[in-house]
N, C-alpha and C positions, 0 to 999 in steps of 0.2 A: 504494500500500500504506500502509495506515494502523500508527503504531507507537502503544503502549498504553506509558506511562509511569507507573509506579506511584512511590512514596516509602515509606520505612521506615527507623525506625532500626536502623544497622551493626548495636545491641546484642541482637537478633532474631536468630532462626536462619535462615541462609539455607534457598533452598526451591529446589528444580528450577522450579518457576513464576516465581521474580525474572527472568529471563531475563537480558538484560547489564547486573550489578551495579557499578553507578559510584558511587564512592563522591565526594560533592559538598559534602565541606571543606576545609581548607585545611591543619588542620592534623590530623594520625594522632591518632581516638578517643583517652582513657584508658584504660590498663587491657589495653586489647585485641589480641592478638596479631596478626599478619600473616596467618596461617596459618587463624586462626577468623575473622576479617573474610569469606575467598572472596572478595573484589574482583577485577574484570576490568579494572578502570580506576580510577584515581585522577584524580579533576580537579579538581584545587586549582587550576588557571587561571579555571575557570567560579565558583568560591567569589568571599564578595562579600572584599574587600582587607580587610587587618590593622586599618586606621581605620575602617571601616564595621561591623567586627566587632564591635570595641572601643567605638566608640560607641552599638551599639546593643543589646550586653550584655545580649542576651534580653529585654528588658524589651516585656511587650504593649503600655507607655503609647506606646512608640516604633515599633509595630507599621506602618503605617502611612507614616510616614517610611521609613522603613528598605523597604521595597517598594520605594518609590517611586525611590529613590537606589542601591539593588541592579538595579532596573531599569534607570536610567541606567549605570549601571556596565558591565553588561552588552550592551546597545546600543553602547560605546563600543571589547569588548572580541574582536580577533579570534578568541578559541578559540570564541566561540560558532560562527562560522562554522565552522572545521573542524571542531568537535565535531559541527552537523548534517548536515555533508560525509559524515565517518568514519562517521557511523549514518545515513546516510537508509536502509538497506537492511535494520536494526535493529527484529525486529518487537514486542521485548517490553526495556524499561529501568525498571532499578529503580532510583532514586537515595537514596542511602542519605545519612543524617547522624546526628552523635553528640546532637547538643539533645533534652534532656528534654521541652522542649515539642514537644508534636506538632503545634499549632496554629502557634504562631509560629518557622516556623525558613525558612533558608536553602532547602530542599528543594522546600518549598510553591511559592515565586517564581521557583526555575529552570522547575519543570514547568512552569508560566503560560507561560512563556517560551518555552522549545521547544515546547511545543503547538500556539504560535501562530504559530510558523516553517515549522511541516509542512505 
């Protein structure tokens, strides 16, 4: 069974189509209540670390790097396995995050990732 992995950001309204909405920061949006988020999951384990965050402070010149070392990160990082433990059975994940950028965020490089786990 194939699982369809979309991205969105929290600040969207959820949709009966997001299927299981995991939200994939580290730290709880701005602004945003619990209640309006609809998250099934939080997994700030799979988010890249507080230094990787901070080093790479959105920036597209850093786009690139920051892939590469959230990759590693993640390769080094057991939730990934239980995360695709807990969902192999999971046929629609939406992975949510708070960055404005829609191009360069965290959300982009998890998907890569579990994609190529399935």
């Amino acid at each position: 069974m194939s699982t369809t992995i979309a991205i969105k950001r929290i600040y969207e309204a959820p949709s009966k189509n997001d299927g299981l909405r995991v939200l994939a920061d580290r730290l709880w949006p701005r602004g945003l209540k619990k209640e309006a988020a609809a998250i099934d999951e939080w997994a700030k384990d799979l988010a890249p670390t507080t230094e990787l965050r901070k080093w790479f402070d959105h920036d597209p010149e850093k786009w690139t790097g920051f892939q590469k070392k959230y990759e590693e990160e993640l390769k080094q990082n057991p939730a990934l396995n239980e995360f695709l433990k807990k969902h192999a059975d999971t046929r629609k994940i939406t992975l949510l995050y708070a960055a404005k950028d829609e191009l360069h965020n965290q959300a982009i490089v998890l998907r890569e990732i579990l994609k190529a786990h399935r």
